[in-house]
N, C-alpha and C positions, 0 to 999 in steps of 0.2 A: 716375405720378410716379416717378423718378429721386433712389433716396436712397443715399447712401453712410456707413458706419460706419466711421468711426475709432476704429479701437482702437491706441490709443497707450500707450506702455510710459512713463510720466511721470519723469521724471527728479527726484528730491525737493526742494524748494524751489528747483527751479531753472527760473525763467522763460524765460533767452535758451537754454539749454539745449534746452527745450522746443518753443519758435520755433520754431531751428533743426530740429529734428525733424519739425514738423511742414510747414516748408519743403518739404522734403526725400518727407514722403509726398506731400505733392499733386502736385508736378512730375510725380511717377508713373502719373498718373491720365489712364487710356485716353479714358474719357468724361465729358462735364461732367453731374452730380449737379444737382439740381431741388432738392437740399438737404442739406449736410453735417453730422452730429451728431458732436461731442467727449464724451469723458468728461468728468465732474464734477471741479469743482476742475482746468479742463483743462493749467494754467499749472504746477502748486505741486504736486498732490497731494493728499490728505485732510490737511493738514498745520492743528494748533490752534496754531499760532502765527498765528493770522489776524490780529491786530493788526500784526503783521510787514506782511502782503503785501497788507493792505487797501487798497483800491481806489477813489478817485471814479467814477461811473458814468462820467465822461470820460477815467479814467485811461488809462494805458499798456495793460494788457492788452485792455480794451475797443476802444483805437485801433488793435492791431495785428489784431485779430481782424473788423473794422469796417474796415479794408483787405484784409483777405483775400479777402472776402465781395463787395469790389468788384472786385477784379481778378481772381477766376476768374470771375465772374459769377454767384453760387449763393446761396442761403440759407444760414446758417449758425447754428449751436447749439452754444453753449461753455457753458464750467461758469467762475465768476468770482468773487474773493471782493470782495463790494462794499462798500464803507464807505457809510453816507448819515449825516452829523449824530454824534453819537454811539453809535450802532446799525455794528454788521456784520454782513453775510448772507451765506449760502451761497445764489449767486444761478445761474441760466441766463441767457442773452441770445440772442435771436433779433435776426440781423440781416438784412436784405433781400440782393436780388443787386445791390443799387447801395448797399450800406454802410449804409444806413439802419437806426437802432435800433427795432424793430416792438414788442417785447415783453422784458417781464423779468421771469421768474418767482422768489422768494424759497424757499426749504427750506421747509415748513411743519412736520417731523416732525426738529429734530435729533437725532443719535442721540447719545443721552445713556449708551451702555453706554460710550464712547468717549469722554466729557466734552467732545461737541461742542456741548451746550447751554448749556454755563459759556462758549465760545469766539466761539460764532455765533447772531445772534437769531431767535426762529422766527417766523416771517410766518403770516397765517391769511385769506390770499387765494388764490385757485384765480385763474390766467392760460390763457385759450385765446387762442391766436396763430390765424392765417390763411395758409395759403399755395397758391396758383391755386386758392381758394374750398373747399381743405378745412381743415376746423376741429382744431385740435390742440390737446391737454391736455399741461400740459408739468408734470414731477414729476423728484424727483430721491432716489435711492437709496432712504436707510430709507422717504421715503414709500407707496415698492412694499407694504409689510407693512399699511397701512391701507386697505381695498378702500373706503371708505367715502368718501375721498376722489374716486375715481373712477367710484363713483354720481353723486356729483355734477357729475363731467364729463359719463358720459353722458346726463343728464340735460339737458346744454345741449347735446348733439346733437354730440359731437365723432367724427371720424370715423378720428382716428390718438391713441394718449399714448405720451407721450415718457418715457423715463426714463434718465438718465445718472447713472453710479454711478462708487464705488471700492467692489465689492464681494469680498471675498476669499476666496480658496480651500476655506477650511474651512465655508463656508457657502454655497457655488456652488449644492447642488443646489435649497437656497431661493428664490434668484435663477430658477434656470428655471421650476420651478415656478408661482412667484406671475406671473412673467411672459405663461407660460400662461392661470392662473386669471385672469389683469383681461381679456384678449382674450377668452377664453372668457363671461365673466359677463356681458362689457360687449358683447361684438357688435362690435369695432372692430378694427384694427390696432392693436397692441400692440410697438412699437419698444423695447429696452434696449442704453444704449452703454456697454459697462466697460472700462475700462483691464485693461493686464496689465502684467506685471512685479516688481518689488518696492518697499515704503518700509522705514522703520526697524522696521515693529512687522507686519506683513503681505504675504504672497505673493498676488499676482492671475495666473489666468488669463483674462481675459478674457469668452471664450462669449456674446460680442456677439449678440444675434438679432432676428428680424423675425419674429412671430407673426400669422396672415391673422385675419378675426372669427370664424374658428372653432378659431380653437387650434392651429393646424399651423405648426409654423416652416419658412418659408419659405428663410429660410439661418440658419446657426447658424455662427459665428467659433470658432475653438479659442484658442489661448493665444498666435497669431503680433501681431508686430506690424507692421498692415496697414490700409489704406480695399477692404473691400468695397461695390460699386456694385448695388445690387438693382430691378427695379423692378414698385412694388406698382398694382395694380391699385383707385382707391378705390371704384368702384360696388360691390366684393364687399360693400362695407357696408350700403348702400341693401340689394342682394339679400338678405343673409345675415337683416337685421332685417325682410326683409319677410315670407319665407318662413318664419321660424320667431319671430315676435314677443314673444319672450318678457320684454324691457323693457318692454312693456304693463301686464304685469302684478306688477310694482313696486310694494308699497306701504309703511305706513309711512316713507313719505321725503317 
């Protein structure tokens, strides 16, 4: 499978802005991606004005990210801030390669050091998505710091988690680390997509990577803004859990 990382430099509350930008990386792209992942909040930003930029699941961002998806032909994984009823959420969206909405995963961990839990509501559902019959755990940012969460993915046998972040500078070496740690504990491919750049309160670099089921990053992004195209291998999962079965012997869960 054919996945590529956008790591995109977000422009702060700026949606057409952003578009634009990311018009502009795709056209770039040598070959077509089996599946493209965005950073979190990929439109806005980590921005708590979410009542601002909140979103019907049919809204504007959705539509323009839900034609993307159709006219390169690829999977697609964006970060969205969704309204539903009185509730908003710090959501993801997986769209198909024919625009189709497959999955939507909610934040279930907002990070409250940043008074993103006064802003956005936390969800307490686990989403795996499907794509050409592999099974993916889809997560977003602070959930990285809860491994417990992703027991529970592997548990349902997933064999890729996803995690698209604003995660910033001064706490980068956490980010690799933990990203490491969930490949490593969990036996899967372990994807993280960060933004780089800056907002009002935070510098990003970026350090976008692809971790294989045993912990080794496969490619690791620096601080540019860029879609690298990688392609992972998914039987290393089958092999990796066969030869060393150590999710057998899990208990307590």
């Amino acid at each position: 499978m054919k996945i590529g990382l956008v790591q995109l430099a977000i422009e702060w509350e700026n949606p057409p802005a952003n578009i634009e930008k990311i018009n502009k990386l795709v056209s770039s792209l040598e070959e077509k991606p089996d599946l493209l992942i965005f950073p979190e909040l990929t439109l806005t930003g980590f921005t708590m004005n979410s009542s601002q930029f909140a979103e019907e699941i049919d809204g504007a961002s959705t539509q323009y990210f839900m034609s993307l998806s159709d006219r390169l032909k690829t999977n697609i994984l964006c970060g969205v801030i969704e309204r539903d009823a009185k509730e908003i959420y710090n959501s993801m969206i997986h769209f198909n390669e024919n625009g189709l909405l497959m999955a939507r995963y909610r934040k279930i961990h907002p990070f409250s050091f940043a008074g993103e839990d006064k802003n956005y509501t936390a969800s307490n559902e686990l989403v795996v998505t499907e794509i050409n019959h592999l099974k993916i755990g889809l997560s977003i940012c602070y959930d990285l710091r809860f491994p417990e969460l992703f027991r529970l993915y592997a548990k349902k046998d997933v064999g890729l988690l996803i995690n698209i972040a604003n995660w910033p500078v001064p706490r980068i070496e956490h980010w690799q680390t933990l990203l490491k740690a969930r490949a490593i504990e969990n036996q899967c491919f372990v994807i993280g997509v960060n933004r780089t750049g800056t907002d009002p309160k935070n510098y990003y670099n970026g350090n976008s990577v692809i971790c294989n089921p045993a912990g080794k990053e496969l490619i690791s992004i620096g601080g540019e803004e860029k879609i690298i195209v990688q392609e992972i291998n998914i039987n290393e999962v089958s092999e990796t859990r066969d030869s060393l079965p150590f999710l057998k012997d899990i208990k307590l869960l």
